[in-house]
Every structure is written in C-alpha cells, then in structure tokens.
N, CA, C and O atoms as CSV, one atom per row, in Angstrom:
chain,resi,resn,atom,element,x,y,z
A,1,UNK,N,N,0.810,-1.196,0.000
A,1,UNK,CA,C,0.000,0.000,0.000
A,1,UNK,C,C,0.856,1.263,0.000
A,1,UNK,O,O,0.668,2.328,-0.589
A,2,UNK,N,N,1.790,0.899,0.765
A,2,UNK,CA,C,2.760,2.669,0.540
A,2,UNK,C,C,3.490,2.712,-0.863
A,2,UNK,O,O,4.515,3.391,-0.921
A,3,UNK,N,N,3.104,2.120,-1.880
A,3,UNK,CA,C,3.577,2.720,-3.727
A,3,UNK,C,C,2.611,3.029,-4.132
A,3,UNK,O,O,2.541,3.172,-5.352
A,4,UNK,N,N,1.163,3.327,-3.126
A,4,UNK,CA,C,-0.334,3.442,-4.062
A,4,UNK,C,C,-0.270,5.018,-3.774
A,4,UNK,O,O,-1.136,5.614,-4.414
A,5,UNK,N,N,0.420,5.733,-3.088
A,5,UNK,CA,C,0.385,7.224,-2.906
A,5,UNK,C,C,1.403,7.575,-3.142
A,5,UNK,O,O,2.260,6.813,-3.589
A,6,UNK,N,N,1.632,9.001,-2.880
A,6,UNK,CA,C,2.562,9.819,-3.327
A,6,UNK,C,C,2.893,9.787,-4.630
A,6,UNK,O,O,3.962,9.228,-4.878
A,7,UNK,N,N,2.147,10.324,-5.734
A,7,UNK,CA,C,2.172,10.135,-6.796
A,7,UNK,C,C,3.209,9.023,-7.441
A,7,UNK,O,O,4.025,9.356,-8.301
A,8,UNK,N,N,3.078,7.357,-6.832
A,8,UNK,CA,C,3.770,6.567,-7.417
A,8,UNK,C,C,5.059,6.436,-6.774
A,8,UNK,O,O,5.654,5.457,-7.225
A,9,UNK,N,N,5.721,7.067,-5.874
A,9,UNK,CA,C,6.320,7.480,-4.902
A,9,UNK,C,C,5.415,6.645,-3.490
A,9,UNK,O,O,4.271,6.702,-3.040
A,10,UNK,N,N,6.899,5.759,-3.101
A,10,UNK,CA,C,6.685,4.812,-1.746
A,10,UNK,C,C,6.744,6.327,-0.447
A,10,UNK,O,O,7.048,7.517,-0.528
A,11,UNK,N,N,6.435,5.731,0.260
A,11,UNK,CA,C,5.915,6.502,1.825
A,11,UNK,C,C,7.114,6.459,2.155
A,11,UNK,O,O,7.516,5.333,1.862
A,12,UNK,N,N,8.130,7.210,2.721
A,12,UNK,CA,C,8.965,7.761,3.635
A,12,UNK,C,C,8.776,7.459,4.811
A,12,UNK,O,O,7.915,8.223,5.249
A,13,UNK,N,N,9.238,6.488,5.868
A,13,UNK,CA,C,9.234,6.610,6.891
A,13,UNK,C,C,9.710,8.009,7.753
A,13,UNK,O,O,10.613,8.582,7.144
A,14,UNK,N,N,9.324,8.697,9.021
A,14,UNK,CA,C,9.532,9.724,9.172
A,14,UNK,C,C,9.978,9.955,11.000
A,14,UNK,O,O,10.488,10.873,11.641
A,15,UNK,N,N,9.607,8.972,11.238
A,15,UNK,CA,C,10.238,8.205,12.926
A,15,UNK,C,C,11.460,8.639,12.903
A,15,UNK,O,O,12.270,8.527,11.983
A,16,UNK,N,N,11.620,9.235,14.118
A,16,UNK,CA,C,12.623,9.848,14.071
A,16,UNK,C,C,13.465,10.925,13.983
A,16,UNK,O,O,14.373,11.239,14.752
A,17,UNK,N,N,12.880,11.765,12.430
A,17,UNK,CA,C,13.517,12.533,11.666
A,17,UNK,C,C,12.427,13.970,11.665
A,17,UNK,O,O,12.810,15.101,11.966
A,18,UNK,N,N,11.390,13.706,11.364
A,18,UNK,CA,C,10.378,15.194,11.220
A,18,UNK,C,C,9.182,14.643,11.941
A,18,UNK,O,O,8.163,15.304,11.742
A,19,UNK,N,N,9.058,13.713,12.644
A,19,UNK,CA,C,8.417,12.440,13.852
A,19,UNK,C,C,8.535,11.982,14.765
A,19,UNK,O,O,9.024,10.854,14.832
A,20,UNK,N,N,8.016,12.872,16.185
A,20,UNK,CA,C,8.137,11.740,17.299
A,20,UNK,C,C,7.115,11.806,17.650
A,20,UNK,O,O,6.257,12.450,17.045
A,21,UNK,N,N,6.866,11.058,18.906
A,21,UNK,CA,C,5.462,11.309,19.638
A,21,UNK,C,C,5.721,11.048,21.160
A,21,UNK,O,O,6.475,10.372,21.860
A,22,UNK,N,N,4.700,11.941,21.298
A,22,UNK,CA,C,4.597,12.615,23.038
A,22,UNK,C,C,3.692,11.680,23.768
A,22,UNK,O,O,2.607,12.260,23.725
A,23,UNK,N,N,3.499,10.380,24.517
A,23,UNK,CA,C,2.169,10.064,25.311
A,23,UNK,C,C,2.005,11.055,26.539
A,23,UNK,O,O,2.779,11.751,27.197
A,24,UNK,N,N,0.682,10.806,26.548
A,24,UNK,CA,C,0.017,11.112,27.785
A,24,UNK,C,C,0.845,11.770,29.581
A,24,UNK,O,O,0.786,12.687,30.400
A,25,UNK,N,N,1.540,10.472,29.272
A,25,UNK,CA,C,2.451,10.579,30.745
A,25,UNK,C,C,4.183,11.217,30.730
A,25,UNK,O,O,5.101,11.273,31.548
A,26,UNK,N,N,3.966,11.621,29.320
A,26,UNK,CA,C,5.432,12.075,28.983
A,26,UNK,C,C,6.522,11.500,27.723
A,26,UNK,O,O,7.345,12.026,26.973
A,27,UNK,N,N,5.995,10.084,27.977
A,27,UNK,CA,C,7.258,9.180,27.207
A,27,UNK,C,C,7.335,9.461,25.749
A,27,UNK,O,O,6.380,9.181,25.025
A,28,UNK,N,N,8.256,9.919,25.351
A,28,UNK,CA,C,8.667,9.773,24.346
A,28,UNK,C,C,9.322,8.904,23.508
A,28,UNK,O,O,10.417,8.403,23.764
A,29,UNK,N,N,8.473,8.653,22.195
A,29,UNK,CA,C,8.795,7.431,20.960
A,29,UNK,C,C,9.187,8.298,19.580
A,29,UNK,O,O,9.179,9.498,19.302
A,30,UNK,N,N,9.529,7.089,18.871
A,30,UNK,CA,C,10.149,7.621,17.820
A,30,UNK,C,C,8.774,8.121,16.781
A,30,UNK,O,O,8.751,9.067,15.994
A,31,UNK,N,N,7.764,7.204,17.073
A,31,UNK,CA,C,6.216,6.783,16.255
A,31,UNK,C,C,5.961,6.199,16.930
A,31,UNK,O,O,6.596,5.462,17.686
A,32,UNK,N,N,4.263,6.555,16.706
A,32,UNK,CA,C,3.060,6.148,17.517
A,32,UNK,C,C,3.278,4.241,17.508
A,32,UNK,O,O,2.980,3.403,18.359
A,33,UNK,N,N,3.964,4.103,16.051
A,33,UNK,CA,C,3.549,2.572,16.376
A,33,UNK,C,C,4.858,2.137,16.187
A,33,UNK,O,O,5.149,1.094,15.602
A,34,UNK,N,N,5.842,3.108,16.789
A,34,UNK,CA,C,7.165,2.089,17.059
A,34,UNK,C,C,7.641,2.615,18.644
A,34,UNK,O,O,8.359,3.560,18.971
A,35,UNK,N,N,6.954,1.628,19.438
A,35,UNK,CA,C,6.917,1.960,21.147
A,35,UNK,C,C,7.906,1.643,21.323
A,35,UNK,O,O,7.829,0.456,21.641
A,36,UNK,N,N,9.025,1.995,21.327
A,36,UNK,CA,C,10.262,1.715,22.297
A,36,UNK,C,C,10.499,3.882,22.699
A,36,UNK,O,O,10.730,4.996,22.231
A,37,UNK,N,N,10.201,3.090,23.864
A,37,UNK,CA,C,10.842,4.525,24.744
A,37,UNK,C,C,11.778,5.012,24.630
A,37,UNK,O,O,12.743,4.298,24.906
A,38,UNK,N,N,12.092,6.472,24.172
A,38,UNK,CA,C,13.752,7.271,23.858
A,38,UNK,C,C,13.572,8.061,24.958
A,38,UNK,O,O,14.597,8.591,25.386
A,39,UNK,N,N,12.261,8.348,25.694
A,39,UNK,CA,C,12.888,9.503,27.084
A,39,UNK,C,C,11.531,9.810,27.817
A,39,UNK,O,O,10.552,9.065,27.829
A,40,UNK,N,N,11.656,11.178,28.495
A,40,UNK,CA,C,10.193,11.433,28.900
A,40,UNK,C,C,10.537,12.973,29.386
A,40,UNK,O,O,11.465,13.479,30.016
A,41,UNK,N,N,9.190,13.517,28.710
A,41,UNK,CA,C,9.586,15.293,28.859
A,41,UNK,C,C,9.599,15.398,30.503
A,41,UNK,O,O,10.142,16.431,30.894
A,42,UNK,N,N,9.215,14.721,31.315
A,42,UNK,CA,C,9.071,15.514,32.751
A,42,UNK,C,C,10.459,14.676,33.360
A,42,UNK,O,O,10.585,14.416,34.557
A,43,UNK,N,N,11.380,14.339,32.401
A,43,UNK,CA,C,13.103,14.515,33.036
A,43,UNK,C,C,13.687,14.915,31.677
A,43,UNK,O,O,14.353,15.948,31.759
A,44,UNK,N,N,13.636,14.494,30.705
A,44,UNK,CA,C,14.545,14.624,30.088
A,44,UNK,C,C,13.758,16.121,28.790
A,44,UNK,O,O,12.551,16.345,28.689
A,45,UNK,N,N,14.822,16.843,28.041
A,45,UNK,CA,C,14.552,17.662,27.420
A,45,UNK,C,C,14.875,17.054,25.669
A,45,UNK,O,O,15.730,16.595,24.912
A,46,UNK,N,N,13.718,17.402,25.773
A,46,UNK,CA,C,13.114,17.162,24.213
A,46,UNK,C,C,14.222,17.062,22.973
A,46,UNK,O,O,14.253,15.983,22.382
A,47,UNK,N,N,15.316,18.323,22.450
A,47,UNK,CA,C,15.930,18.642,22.144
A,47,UNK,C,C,16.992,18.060,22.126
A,47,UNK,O,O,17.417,17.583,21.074
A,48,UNK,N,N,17.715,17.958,23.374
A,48,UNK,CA,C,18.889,16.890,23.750
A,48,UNK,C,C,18.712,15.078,23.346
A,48,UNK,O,O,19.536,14.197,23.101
A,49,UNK,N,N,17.143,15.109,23.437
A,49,UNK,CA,C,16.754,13.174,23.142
A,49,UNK,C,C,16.608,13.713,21.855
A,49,UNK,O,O,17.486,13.054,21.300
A,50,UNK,N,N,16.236,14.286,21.149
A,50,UNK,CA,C,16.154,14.487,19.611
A,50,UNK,C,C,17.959,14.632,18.769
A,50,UNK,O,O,18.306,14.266,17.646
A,51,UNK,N,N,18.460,15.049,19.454
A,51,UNK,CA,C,19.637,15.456,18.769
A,51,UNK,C,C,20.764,14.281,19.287
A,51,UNK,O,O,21.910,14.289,18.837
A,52,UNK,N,N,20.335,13.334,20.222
A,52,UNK,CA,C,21.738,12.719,21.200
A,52,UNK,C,C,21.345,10.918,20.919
A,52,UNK,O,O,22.091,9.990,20.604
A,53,UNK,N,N,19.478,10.966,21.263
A,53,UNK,CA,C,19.201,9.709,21.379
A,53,UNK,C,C,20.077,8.114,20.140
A,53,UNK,O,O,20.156,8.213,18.915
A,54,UNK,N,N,20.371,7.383,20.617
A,54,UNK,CA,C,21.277,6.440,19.489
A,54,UNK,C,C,19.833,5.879,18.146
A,54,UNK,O,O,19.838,5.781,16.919
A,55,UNK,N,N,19.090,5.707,18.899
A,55,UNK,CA,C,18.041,5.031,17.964
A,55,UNK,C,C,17.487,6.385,17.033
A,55,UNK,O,O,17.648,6.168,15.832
A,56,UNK,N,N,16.982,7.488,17.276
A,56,UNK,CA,C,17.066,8.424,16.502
A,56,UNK,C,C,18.211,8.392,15.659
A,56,UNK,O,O,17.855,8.557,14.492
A,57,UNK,N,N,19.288,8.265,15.757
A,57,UNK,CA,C,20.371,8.512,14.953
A,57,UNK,C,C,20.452,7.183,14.305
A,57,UNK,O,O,20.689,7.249,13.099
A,58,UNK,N,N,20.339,6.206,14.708
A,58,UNK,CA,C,20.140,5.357,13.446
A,58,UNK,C,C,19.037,5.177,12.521
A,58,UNK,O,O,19.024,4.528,11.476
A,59,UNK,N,N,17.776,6.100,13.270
A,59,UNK,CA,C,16.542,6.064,11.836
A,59,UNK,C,C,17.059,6.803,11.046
A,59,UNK,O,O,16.932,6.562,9.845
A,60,UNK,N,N,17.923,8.116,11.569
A,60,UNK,CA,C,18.285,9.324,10.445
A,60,UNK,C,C,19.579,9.400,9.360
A,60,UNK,O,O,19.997,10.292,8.622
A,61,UNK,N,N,20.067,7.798,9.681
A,61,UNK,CA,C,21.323,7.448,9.306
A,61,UNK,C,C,20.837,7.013,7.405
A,61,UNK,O,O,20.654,5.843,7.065
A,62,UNK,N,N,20.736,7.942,6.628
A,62,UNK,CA,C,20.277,7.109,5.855
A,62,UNK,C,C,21.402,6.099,5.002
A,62,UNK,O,O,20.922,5.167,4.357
A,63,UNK,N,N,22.652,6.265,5.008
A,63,UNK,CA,C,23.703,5.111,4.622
A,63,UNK,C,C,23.402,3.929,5.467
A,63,UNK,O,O,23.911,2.896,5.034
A,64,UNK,N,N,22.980,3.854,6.129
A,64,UNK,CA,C,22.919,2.173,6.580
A,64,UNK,C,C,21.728,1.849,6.775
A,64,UNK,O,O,21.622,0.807,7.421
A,65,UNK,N,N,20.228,2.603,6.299
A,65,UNK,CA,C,19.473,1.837,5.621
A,65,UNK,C,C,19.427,1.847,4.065
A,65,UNK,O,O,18.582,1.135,3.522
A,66,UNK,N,N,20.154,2.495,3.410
A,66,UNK,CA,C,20.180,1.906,1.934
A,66,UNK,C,C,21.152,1.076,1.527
A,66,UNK,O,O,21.454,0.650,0.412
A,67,UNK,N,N,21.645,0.891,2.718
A,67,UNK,CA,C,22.568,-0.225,2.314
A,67,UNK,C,C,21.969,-1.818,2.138
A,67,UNK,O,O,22.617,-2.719,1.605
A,68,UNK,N,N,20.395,-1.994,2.780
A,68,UNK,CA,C,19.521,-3.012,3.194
A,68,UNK,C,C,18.797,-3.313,1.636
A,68,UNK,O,O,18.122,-4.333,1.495
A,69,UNK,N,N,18.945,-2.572,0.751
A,69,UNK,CA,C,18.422,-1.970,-0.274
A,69,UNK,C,C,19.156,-1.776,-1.859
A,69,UNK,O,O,18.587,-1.470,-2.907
A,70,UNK,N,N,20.424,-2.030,-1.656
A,70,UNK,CA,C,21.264,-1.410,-2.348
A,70,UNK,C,C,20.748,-0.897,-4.177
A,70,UNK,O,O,20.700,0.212,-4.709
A,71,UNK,N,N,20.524,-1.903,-4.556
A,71,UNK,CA,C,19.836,-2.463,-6.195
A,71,UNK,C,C,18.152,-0.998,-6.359
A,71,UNK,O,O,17.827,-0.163,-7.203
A,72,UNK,N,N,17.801,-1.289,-5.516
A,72,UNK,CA,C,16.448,-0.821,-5.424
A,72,UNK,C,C,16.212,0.632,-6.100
A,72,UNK,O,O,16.880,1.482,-5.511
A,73,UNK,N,N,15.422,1.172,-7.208
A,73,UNK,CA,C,15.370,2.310,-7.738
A,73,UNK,C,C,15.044,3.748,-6.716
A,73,UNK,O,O,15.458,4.905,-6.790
A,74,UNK,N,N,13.866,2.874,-5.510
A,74,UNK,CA,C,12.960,3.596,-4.522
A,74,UNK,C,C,13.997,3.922,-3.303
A,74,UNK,O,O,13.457,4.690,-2.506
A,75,UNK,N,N,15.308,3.570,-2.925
A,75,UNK,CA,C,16.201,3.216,-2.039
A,75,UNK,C,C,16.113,4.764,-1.222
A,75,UNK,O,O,16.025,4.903,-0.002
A,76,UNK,N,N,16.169,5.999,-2.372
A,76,UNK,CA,C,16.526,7.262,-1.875
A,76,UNK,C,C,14.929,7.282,-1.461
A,76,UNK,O,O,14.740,6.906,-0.304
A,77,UNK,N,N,14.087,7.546,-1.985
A,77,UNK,CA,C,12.602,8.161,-1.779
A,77,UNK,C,C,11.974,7.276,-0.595
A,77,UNK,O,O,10.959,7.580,0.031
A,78,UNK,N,N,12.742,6.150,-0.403
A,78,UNK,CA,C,11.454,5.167,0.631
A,78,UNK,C,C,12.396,5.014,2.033
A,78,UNK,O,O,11.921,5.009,3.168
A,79,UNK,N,N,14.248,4.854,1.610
A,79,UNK,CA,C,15.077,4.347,2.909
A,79,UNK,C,C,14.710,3.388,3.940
A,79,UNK,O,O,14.786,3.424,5.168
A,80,UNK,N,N,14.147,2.221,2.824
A,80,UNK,CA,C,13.909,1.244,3.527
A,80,UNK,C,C,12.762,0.667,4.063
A,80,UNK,O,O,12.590,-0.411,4.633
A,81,UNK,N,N,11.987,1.606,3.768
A,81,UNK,CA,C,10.098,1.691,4.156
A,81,UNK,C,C,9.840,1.530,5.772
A,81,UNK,O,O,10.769,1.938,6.469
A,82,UNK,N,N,9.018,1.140,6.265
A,82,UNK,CA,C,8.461,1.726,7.468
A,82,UNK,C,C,9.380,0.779,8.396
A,82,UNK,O,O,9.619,-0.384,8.071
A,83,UNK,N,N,9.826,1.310,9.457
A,83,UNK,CA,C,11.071,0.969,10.763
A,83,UNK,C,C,10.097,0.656,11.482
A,83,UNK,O,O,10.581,-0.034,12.379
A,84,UNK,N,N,9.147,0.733,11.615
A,84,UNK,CA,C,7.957,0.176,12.536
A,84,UNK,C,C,7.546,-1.358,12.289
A,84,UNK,O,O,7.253,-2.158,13.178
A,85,UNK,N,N,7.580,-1.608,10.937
A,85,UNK,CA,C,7.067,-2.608,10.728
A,85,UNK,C,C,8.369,-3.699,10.765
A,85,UNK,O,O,8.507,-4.873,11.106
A,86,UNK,N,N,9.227,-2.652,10.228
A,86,UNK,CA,C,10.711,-3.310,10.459
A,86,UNK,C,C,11.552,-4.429,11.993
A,86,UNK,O,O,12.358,-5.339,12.189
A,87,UNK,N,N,10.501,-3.377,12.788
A,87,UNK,CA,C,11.031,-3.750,14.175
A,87,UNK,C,C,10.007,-4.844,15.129
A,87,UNK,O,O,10.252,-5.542,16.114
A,88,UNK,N,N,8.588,-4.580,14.200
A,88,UNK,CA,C,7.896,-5.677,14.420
A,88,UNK,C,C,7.832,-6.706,14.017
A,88,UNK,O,O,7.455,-7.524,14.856
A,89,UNK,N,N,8.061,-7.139,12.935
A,89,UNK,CA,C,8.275,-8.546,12.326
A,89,UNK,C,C,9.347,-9.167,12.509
A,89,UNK,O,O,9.312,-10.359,12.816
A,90,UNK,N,N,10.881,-8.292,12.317
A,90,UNK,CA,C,11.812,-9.009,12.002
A,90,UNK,C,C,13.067,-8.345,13.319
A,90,UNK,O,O,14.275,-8.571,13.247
A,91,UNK,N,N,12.329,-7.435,14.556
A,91,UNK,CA,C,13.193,-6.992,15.400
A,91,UNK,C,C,14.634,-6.546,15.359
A,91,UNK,O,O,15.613,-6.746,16.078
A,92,UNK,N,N,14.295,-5.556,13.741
A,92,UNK,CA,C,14.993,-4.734,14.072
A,92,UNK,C,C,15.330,-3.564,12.720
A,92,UNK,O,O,15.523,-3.681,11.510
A,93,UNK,N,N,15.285,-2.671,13.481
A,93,UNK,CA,C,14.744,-1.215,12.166
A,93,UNK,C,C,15.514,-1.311,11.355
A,93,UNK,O,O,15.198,-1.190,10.171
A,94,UNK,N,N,17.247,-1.656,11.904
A,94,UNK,CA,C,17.569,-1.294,10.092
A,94,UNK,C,C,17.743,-2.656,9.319
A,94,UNK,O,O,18.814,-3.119,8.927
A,95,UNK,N,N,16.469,-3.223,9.168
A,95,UNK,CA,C,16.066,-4.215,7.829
A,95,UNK,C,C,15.125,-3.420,7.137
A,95,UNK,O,O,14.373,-2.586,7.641
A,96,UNK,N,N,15.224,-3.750,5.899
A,96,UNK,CA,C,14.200,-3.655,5.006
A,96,UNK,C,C,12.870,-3.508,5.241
A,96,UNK,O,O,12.875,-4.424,6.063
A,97,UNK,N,N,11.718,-3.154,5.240
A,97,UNK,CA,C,10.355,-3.447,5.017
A,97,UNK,C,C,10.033,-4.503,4.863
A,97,UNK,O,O,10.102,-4.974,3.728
A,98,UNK,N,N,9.598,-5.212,5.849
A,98,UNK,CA,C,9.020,-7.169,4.983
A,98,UNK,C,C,7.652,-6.828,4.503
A,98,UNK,O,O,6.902,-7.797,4.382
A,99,UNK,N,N,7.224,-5.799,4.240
A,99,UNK,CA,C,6.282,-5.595,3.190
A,99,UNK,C,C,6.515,-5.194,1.961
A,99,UNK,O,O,5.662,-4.963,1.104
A,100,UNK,N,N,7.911,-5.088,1.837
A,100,UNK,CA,C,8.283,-4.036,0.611
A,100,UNK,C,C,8.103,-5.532,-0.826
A,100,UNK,O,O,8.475,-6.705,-0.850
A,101,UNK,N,N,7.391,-4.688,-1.760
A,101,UNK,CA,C,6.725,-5.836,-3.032
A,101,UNK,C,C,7.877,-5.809,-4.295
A,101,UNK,O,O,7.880,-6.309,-5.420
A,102,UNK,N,N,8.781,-5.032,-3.594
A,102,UNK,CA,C,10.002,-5.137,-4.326
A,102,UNK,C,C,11.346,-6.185,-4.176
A,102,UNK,O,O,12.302,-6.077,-4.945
C-alpha cells in the first residue's frame, strides 16, 4: 500500500527525523507505532533526546538503511520503508520493510 500514494512514490518513513510522539504521561517514541521509549519530557529535554538519542540517529542514518536496499530504484525516496514494521516482524529497524513488493 505505501507505492499506491505519493504520486507513485513509496511513503517515507519519518520516525525519528520530522516524527516523534509525546504520550500522555510524557514518554517519548520515535512513532506512535514504534513503542520503544527514547525519554520522557518531565526529566529529560526534548531537544537533547532528539539530537543525542542512538536510535534516533540510526533512523536518520540514511547510509545504513540503503545499504539493506542497495539495487532498489525507490532506495533514496522510501530508505527502507516503514522501521515500525521493520522492528515488528523481524526486530529490528535497520532491515528492510518485509512488506516491501520489491
């Protein structure tokens, strides 16, 4: 489903990079549906887990997810497709998409 939008153009994962999310009680994730905890605003400052956290820096690493990819035309536009799904199926973000129909 993510090559049916963006005019033909795969979905960008964005965890991480122009994406996090805030719960309720503070904790901060990379994405709503990739729950691993990077911090929590009522200790830690937003800014410093955005710029320092290791798992942020490996979603934003894009050389070592196109390296998962190498051949692939979509490699720059997609970087691997969604790290969520990445980390749910196959435990661990920098693989490929096991949805990717490529």
């Amino acid at each position: 489903m993510q090559f049916l939008t963006c005019g033909g153009l795969p979905y960008r994962c964005s965890a991480g990079s122009s994406l996090l999310t805030i719960m309720p009680n503070g904790d901060i994730l990379p994405c709503r549906r990739l729950s691993v905890k990077i911090g929590n605003l009522k200790k830690d400052n937003l800014l410093t887990v955005y710029e320092n956290n290791i798992l942020l820096k490996k979603l934003r690493d894009f050389e070592t997810q196109s390296k998962k990819c190498p051949d692939c035309f979509y490699k720059i536009s997609c970087n691997g497709g969604l790290k969520c799904l990445s980390h749910a199926v196959l435990g661990d973000i920098n693989n490929k998409d096991p949805n990717c129909w490529l």
